[in-house]
N, C-alpha and C positions, 0 to 999 in steps of 0.2 A: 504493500500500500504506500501513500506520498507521503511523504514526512509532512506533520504539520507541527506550527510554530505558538510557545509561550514565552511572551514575556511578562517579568513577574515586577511591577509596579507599583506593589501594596507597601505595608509596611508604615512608618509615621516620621521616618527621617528624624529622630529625637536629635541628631548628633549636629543636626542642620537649624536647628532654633537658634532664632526668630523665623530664619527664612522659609522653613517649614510648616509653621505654624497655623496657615490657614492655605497653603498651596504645597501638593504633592511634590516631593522631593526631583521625580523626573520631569515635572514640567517645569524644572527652572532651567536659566537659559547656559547652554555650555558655548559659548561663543556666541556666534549668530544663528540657534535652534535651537528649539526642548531638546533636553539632555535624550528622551524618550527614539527623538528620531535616531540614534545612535546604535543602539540594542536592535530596535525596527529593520534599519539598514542592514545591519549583521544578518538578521534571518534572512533577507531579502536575497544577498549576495549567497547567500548560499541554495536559492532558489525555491524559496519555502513562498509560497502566498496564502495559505489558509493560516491564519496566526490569532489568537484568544490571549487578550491582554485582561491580565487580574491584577485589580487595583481595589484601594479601600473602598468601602462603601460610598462614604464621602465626594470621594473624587471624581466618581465614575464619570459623570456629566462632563466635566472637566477634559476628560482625556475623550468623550466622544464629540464634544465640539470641536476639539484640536484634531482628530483622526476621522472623522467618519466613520464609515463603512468601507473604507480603503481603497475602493471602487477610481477612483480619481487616478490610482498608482495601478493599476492592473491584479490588488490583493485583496480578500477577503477577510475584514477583521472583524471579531466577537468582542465579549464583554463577559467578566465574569468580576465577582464581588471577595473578596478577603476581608472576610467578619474581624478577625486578629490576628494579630501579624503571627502566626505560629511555625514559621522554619518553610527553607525555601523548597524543600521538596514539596508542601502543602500545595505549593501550586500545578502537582501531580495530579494529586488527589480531586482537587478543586478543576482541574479540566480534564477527569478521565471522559467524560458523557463526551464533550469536545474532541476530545481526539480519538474517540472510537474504535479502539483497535490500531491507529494507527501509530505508528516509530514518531518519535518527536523531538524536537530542539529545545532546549527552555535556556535561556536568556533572563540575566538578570538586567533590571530597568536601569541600574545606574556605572552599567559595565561598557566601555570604549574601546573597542578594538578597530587595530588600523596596519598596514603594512603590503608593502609589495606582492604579489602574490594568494594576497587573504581568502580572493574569493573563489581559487581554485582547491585550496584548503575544505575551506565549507562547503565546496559541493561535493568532495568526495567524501568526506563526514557523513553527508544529507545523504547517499546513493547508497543500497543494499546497506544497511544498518541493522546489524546480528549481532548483539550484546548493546555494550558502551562506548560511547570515546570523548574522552576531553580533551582540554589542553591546559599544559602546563608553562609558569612562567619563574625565571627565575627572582627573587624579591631578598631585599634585606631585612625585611621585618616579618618573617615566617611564623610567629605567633598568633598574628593576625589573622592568619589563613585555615583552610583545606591545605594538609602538606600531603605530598605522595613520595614515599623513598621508592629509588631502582636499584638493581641487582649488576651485575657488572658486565650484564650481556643488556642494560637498557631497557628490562622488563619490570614493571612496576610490581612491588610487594609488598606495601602498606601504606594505609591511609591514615592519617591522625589530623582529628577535627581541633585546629587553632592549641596545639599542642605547648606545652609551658617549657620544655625542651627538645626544640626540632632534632631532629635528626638529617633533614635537606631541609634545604630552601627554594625548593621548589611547590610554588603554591598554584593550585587548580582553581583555574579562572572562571571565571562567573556563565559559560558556555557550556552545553551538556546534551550530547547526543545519545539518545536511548531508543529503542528496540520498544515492542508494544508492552514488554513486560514491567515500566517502571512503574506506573499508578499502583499494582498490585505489590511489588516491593516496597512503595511507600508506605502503604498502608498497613502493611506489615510492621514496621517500625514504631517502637515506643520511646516517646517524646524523651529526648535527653532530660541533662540535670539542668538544663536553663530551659526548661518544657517547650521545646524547638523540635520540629519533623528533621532532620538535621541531611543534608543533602549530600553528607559524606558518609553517612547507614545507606546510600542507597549506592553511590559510587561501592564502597565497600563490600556490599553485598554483589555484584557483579564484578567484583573481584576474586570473591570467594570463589565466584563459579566460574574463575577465570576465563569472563569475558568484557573484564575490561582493559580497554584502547588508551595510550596517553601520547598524546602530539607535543611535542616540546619546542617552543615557540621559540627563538633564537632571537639574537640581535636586530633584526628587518623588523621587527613585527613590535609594537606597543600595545598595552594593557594598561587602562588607566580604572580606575575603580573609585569613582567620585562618592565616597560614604561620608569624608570629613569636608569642612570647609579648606582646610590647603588643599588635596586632590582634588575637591571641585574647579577651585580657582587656577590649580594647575592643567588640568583638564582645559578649559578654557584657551588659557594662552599657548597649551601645545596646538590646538586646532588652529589658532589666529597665525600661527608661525607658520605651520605648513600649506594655510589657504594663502597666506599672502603672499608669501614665496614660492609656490608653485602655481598658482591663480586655479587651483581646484579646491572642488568642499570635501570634508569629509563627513562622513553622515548623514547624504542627501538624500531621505527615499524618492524621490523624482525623477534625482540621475541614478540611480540604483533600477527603477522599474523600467526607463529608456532604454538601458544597457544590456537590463536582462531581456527585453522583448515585452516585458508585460505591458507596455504603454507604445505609441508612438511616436514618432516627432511633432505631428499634429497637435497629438492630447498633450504632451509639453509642451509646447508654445502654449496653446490654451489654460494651461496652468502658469505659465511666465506670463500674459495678459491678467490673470488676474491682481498681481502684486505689480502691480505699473510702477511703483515711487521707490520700490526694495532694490537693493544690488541683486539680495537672494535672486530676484526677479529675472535679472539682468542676466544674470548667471545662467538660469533655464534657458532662458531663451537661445545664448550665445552656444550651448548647449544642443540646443535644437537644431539650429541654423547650421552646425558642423562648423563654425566659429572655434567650438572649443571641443578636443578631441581625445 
């Protein structure tokens, strides 16, 4: 069956007050976009269109006047609700009906990935998907994270969730490719000691049954992970550095859906006339026109 695509949204941004306080975490702006179109892009470039964003109750409205029905971009988006922020696997459980059987990506809402090469990466992730597979990045502060150790042939052999003494520094980035069988592992799983679905019981358990995949993300490739206010703001100005200096966006689902097929040149200009006064604007269009290549 197609992979289809979650990204997880919810959650209350506590680390983010004031800025969060009455506006969901991904909808603030990482440069020039909702932090939201970043995650979105990712799936997109991996060629996923059916995709169910779960966000807090609250928000929901919020995130469907910003996105639609996705129709605009050549994708099909839902809407699903997170009563409490309870552990990122929940949002397994919370779109199994959603994804029916089928293999699926889950994405977390405030995760930035960028790099040469990316989106041939995620399309082979997205293709024939029989077990798990993530990616891993190397990090200084592996406490923080999902850590995974390897073996001396480069085979992964333990997962420890934000562990108090690593054993690597390699931490598993907020992207997660699963097979039909993840909803039913999550549910499986009883709530950690911070009463969290914890989304490294579910990596883990597809390790057990050794079939989990780990892609080890190298030097070309960026992972920015906006949870604090330094990452967000750093976040920010690595986009601003690489649009200005290379005169492309990163994070664009318009040029993402152009690229992949799912839109036209047509229906992009058509969305560049809507934003007449914006560069964003300026950008499709130039985009369209084969201007910009």
């Amino acid at each position: 069956m197609t992979m289809k695509g979650i990204v997880l949204a919810g959650g209350r941004g506590s680390r983010l007050h004031p800025l969060t306080a009455v506006v969901s975490k991904q909808l603030l702006p990482v440069h020039d976009k909702p932090l939201v179109y970043y995650p979105l892009s990712t799936l997109m470039l991996a060629g996923i269109r059916d995709i169910l964003i779960v966000t807090a109750a609250e928000q929901r409205a919020m995130f469907e006047r910003l996105l639609g029905d996705g129709s605009d971009w050549g994708i099909a988006l839902s809407y699903a609700e997170q009563i409490e922020p309870r552990g990122i696997a929940e949002a397994l459980i919370i779109g199994e009906d959603f994804l029916d059987g089928s293999p699926v990506a889950l994405v977390l809402g405030d995760n930035l990935f960028h790099g040469a090469g990316l989106g041939g990466l995620l399309g082979s992730a997205a293709r024939d998907r029989d077990g798990a597979m993530v990616f891993a990045q190397q990090v200084h502060d592996p406490h923080r994270y999902g850590i995974v150790t390897f073996d001396g042939a480069g085979k992964p052999t333990a997962i420890e969730e934000k562990p108090a003494e690593p054993t690597s520094n390699w931490a598993v980035t907020g992207l997660y490719f699963y097979d039909d069988q993840a909803p039913a592992i999550a549910r499986s799983l009883e709530p950690s000691q911070r009463g969290e679905i914890e989304i490294t019981g579910v990596n883990e358990a597809y390790l057990q049954q050794g079939r989990l995949s780990v892609t080890r993300l190298g030097r070309g490739f960026a992972w920015l992970d906006t949870g604090t206010i330094e990452s967000l703001s750093a976040a920010g100005e690595f986009v601003r550095v690489i649009e200005d200096r290379q005169a492309i966006k990163v994070g664009c689902p318009e040029e993402v859906a152009f690229r992949k097929g799912f839109i036209s040149a047509d229906d992009l200009t058509r969305l560049a006339q809507r934003l007449p006064d914006s560069p964003y604007g300026t950008y499709l269009a130039a985009i369209a026109s084969g201007a910009i290549t």
